[in-house]
C-alpha positions as CSV (number, residue, x, y, z in Angstrom):
1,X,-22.7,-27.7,-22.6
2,X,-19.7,-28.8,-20.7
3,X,-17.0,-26.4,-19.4
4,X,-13.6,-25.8,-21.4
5,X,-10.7,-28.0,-20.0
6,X,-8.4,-25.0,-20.5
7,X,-11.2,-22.5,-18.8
8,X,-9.5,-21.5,-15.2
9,X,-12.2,-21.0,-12.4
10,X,-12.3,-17.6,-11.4
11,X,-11.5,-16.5,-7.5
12,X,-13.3,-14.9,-5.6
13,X,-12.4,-11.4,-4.8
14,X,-11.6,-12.5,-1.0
15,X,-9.3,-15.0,-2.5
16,X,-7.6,-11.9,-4.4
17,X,-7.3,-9.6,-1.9
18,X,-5.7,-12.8,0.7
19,X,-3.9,-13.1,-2.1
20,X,-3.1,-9.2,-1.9
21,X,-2.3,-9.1,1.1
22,X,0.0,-11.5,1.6
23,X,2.0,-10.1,-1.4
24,X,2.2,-7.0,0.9
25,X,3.5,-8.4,4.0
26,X,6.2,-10.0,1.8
27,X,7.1,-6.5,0.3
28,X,7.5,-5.3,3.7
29,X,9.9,-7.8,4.9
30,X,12.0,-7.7,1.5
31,X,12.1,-3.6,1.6
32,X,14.3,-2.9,4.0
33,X,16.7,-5.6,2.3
34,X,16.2,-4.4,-1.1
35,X,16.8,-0.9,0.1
36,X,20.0,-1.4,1.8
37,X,21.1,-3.5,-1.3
38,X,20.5,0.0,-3.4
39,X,22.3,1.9,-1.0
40,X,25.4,-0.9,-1.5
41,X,25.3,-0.5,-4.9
42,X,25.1,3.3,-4.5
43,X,27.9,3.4,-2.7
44,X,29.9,1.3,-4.7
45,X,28.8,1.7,-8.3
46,X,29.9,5.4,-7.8
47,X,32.9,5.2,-5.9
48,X,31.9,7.3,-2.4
49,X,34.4,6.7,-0.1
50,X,33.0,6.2,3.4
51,X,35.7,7.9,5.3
52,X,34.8,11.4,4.8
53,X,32.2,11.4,7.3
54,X,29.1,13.7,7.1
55,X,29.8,14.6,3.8
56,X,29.5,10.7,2.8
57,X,26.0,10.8,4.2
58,X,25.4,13.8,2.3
59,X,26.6,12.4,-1.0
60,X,24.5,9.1,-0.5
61,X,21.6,11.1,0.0
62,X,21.9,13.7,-2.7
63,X,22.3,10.1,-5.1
64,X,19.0,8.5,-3.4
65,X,17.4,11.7,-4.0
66,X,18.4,12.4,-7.5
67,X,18.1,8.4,-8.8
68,X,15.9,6.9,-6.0
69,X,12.9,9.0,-5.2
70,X,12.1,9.7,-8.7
71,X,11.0,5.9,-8.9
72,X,9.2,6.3,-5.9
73,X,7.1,9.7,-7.1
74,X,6.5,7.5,-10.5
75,X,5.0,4.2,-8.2
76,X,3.5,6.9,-6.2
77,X,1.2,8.3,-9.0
78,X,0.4,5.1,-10.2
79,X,-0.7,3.3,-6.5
80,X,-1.0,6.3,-4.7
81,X,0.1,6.1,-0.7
82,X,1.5,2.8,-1.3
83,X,5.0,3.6,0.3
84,X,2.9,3.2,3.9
85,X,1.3,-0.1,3.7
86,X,4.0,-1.5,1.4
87,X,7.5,-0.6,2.0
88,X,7.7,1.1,5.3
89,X,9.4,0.0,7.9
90,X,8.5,1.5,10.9
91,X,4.8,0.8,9.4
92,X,5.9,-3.1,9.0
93,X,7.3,-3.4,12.9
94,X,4.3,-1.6,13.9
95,X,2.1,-4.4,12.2
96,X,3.9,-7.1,13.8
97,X,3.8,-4.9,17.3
98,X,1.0,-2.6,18.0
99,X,-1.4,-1.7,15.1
100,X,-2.6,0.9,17.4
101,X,0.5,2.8,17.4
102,X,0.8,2.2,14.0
103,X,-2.5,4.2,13.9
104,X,-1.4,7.2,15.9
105,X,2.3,7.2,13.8
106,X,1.2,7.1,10.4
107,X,-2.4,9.5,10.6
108,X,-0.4,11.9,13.2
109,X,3.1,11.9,12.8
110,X,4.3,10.6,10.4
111,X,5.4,13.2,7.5
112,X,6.6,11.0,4.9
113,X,3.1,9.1,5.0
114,X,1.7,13.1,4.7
115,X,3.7,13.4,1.4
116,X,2.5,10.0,-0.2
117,X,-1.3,11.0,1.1
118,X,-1.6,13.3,-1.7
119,X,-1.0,10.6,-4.5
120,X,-4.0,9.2,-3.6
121,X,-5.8,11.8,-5.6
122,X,-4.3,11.2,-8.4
123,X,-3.2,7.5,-8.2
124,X,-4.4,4.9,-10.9
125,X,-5.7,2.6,-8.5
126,X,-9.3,2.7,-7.0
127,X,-11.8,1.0,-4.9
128,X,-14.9,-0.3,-6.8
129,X,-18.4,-1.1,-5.0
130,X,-20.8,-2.7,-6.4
131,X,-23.4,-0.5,-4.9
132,X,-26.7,-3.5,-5.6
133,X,-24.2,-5.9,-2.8
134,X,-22.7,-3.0,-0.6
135,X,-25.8,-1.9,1.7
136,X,-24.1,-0.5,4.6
137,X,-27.4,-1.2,6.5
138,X,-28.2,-4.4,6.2
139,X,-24.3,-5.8,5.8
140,X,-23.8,-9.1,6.9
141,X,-20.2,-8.4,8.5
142,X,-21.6,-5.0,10.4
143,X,-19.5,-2.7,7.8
144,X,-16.3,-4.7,9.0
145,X,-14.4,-2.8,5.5
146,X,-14.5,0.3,7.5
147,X,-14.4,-0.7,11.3
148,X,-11.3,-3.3,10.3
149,X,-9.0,-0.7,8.1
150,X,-6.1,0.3,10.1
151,X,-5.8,3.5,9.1
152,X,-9.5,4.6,9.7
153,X,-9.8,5.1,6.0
154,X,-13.7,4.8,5.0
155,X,-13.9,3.0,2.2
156,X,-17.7,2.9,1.7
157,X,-17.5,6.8,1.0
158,X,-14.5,7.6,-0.5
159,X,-12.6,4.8,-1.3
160,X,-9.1,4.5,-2.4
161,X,-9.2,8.2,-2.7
162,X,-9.6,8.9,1.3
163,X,-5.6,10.5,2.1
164,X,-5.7,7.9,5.3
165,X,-5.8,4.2,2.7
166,X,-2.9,3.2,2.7
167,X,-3.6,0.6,-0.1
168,X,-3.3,-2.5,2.1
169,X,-6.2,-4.4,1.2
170,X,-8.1,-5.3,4.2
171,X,-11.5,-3.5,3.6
172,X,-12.0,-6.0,0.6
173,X,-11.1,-9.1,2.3
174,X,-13.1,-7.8,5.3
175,X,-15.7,-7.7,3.4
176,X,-18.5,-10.4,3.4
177,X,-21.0,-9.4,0.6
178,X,-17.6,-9.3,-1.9
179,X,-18.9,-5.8,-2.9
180,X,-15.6,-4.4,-2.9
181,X,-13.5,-4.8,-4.9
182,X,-9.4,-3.0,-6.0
183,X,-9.1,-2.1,-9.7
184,X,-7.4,0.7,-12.2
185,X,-9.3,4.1,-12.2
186,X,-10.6,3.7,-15.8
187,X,-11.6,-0.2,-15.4
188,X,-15.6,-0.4,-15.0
């Protein structure tokens, strides 16, 4: 039997999660632009004059907090602690500086990462192992998921759901055997 013209070969989940991660190094670059661009249209959609001082800063935040951060709890419950591997800042320059202090800042110090943490919980996003592949004993890339994640995170135990992933992707494309693998919580 010959294969469907139409039939697109599937990738492999390394492909996906290069794939992945890319896409997320992209949303950190565009995230401080796009959230500046919010604050713009913040600013001028509603009139605040900018001459007030303090009190302008205080009515810019109160609108990010009351029309901003709602969106943000909503992606929240859905990816869990995305905020810290996607849209950060501080995170993003700590990528392209130092991934070391990037440890120390976001497990330690960081409180806004300690607020997205919990998400993880409940966030529709998971880690799936394919437990016949995933052997941590006899891995072919010396459990490289866990020893290459930047934030520690140990994906071979509790996956997604560990308050340290920061959903960036690397334990699946670190891994060799393809036994890892991102999908929704109620996917098989």
């Amino acid at each position: 039997m010959g294969t469907d013209k139409n039939e697109k070969p599937t990738k492999s989940i390394r492909e996906q999660a290069k794939r992945y991660i890319r896409v997320r190094h992209v949303s950190q670059i565009i995230s401080p632009i796009l959230f500046t661009g919010i604050l713009i249209f913040l600013i001028i959609f509603f009139g605040i004059p900018l001459n007030w001082g303090a009190q302008s800063v205080v009515v810019i935040l109160f609108y990010v907090f009351f029309l901003v951060f709602p969106v943000l709890v909503v992606l929240g419950i859905v990816f869990g602690r995305f905020w810290c591997g996607w849209v950060c800042l501080v995170g993003s320059i700590f990528d392209l500086s130092s991934p070391r202090i990037r440890k120390i800042w976001c497990k330690s110090i960081c409180p806004v990462g300690a607020f997205w943490s919990l998400f993880n919980k409940i966030g529709l996003l998971k880690l799936v192992k394919d437990e016949e592949k995933c052997v941590p004993t006899m891995c072919p890339s010396k459990n490289a998921c866990v020893k290459e994640c930047p934030m520690e995170a140990d994906a071979l135990d509790r996956g997604l759901e560990d308050v340290r992933c920061i959903r960036c992707g690397t334990c699946v494309y670190k891994c060799e055997p393809e036994a890892i693998r991102i999908a929704w919580r109620w996917s098989k």
